[in-house]
N, C-alpha and C positions, 0 to 999 in steps of 0.2 A: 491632560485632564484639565476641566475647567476649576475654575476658585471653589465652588461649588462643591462638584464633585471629589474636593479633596478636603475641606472643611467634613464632610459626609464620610470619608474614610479615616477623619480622625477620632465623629464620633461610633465610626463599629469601632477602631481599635479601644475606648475606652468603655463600648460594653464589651467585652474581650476578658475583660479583669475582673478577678476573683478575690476581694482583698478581706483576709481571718477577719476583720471588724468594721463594717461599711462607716459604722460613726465615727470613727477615729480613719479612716483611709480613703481616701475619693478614687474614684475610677476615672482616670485618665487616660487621652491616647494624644499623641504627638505625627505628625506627620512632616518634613521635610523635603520641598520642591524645589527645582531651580527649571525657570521657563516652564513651568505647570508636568514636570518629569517628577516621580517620584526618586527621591534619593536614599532614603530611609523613615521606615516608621517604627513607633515602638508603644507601646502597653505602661501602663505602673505597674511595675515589680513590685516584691514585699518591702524591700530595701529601697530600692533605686527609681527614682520620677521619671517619667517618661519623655521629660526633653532630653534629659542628661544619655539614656539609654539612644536616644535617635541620633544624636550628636556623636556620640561614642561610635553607632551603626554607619555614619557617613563615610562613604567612601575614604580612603586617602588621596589624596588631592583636591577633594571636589572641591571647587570655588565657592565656599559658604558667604561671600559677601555676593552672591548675586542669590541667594536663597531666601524662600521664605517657610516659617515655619509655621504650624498650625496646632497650636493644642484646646484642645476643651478646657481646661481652667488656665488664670492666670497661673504665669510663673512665679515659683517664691524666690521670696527674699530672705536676705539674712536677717530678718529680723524672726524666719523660724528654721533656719541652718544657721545657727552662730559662728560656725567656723569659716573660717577669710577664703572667698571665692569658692563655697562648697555650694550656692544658691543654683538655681537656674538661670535668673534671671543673669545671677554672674556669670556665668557659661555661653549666656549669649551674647552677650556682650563681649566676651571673651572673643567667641567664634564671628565676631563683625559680623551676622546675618543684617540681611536687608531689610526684611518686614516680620513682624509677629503677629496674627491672628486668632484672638484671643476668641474663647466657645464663654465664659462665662470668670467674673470676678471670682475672687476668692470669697469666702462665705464668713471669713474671721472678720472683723469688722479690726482688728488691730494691724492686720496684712491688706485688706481689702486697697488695690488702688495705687498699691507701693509698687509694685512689681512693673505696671505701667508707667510709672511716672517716670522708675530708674531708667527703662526701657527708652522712655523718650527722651530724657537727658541725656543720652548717648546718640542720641539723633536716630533712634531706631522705630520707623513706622510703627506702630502699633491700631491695629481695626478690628473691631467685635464680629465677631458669627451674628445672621440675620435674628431675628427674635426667634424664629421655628426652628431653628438649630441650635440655640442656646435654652430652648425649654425643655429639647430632650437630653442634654447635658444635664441640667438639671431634675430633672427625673431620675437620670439615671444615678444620680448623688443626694437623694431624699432627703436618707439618714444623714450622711457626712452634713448637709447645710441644717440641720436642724441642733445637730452637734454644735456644729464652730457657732451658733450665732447662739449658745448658752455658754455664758462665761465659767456660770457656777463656783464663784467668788466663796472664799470664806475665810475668815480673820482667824488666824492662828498663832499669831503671838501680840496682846497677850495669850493666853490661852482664858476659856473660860472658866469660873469657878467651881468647882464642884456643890451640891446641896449644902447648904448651910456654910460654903463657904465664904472668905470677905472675897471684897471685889481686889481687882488688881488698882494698884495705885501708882500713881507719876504725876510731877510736882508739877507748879503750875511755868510749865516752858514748851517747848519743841521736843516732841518724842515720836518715835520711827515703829508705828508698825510692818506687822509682817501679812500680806495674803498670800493665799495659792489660789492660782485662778487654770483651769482648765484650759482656756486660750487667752491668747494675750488679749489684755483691754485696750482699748481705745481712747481716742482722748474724748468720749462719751461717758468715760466711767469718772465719776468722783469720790473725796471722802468730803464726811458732813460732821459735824459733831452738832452736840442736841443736848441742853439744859433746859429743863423746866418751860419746852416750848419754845426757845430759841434756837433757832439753828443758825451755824456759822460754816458756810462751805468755805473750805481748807484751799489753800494757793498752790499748795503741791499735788502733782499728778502722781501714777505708781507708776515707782520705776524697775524695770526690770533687775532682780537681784542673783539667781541662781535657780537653772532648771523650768520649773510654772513658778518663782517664788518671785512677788513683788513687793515693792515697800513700798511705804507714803508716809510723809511727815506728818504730824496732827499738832495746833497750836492747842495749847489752853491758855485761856485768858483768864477763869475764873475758878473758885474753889467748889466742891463739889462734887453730884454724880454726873458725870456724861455718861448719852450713849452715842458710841465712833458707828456713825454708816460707811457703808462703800455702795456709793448711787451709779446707777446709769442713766440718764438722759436720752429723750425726745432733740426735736430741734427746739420745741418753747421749752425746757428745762437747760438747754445748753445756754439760749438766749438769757435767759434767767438769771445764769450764773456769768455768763460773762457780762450781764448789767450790773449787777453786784460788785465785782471784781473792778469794773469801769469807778463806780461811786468811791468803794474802798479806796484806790488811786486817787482820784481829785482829792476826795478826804486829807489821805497823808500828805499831799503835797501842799494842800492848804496849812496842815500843822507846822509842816515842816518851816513854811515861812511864819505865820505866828510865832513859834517858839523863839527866831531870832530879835520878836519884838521886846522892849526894855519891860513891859508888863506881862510878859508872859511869866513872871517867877510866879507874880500872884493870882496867874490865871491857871498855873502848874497842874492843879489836879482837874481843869475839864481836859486837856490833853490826854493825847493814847485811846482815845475815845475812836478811831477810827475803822476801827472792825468792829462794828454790831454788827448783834446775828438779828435774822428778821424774826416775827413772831407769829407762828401758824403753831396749830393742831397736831398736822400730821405734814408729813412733806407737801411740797405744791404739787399742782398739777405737771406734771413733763418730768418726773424725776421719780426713779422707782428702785427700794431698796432692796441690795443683793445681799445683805449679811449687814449684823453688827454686832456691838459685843458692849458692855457695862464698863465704864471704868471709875475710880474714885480719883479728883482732883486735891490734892492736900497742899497744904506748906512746905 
């Protein structure tokens, strides 16, 4: 069979599949060649991905270092199998295949691009399906790609108030909320805190904690109401924030050496100055809020 006509047989096997909830399951099909021979192909199961089941289907003996594989989506990563070597991509890796021929990225924008990268750090070819074979993969995963690319973030501890209730309070330091985010975020997602017009985007990312449960640290610097965002980002909001984050740097570093000057005792209180938050209306342009939540800054 040509490259062709077997990238074509992996997208029938993945309209093949019938999965209880297209948003939450993609339709995959996997194909495995060696010298353009078919060796095994396979479907997504309810449970089971469809490399893992092709690989399982191979032959005993077959020489998988001269094999190339074909699946319609990238393969995952343990960053959505947590368990050590339960990925695909680790299984390919495992099985030393020669080439991977990938029908379309992953649509999580937190997995998006890992799966190949691992793939080629192990020295393993990796090449896309032609555009006309990779648009009807993704037709055939509509729902799934419209799913994984809403994060659907929401801040759950603190929790919010009830009517008429006070706000949640935390003193003026470093304190660790909690999100659930329906897929993992990205390093596109951030936190912001917001006083009276000032926003100060936060230096820590979410980190994965338990389950969809992520945390992120939030500074307070001053007393007060904030409201905590959790923003996602453009490329001009990404730029944005990592200009920011550039200034904050020189800032500190500039303190860092004043301080050791003999006048800095009596220059002590313009110090610490080095994170202000900019001052806009409403967030800038390239930066769009997923959730927030009210908190009170006290003594």
């Amino acid at each position: 069979m040509t490259e062709r006509e077997l990238m074509e047989l992996a997208v029938e096997m993945a309209a093949k599949c019938e999965p209880p909830d297209p948003k939450s399951t993609p339709k995959v099909g996997a194909v495995i060649a060696i010298d353009g021979e078919v060796v095994s192909s396979a479907s997504r199961g309810r449970d089971d991905h469809a490399e893992k089941i092709a690989l399982r289907s191979a032959p005993e003996g077959a020489d998988l270092s001269r094999a190339v594989v074909y699946t319609t989506l990238e393969p995952c990563t343990h960053h959505v199998r947590r368990g050590e070597l339960e990925s695909c991509t680790d299984r390919l890796v495992g099985a030393k295949v020669d080439r991977v021929v990938v029908g379309i990225l992953d649509p999580n924008q937190g997995v998006c691009g890992r799966g190949i990268t691992q793939l080629q750090q192990h020295r393993i070819e990796v090449v896309l399906f032609p555009k006309d074979l990779a648009q009807r993969v993704s037709q055939l995963n509509a729902d799934f790609i419209r799913a994984q690319q809403s994060l659907d973030v929401r801040i759950v501890d603190p929790p919010r108030p009830g009517p008429g209730g006070a706000l949640p309070r935390f003193p003026i330091a470093r304190c660790e909320f909690m999100c659930e985010c329906t897929n993992e975020p990205g390093d596109d997602v951030y936190a912001f805190a917001e006083k009276e017009g000032f926003w100060w985007p936060q230096p820590d990312g979410l980190v994965w904690r338990e389950k969809n449960r992520y945390a992120v640290n939030i500074h307070f610097g001053a007393r007060g109401v904030h409201v905590i965002h959790i923003v996602r980002a453009n490329e001009l909001g990404r730029r944005l924030v990592e200009y920011y984050r550039d200034i904050v740097g020189r800032q500190r570093e500039q303190d860092e050496k004043f301080s050791k000057h003999f006048l800095a005792k009596k220059f002590r209180g313009l110090l610490n100055q080095g994170f202000p938050g900019f001052r806009m209306g409403t967030l800038p342009h390239g930066l769009n809020s997923l959730d927030s939540v009210q908190v009170d800054v006290a003594p």
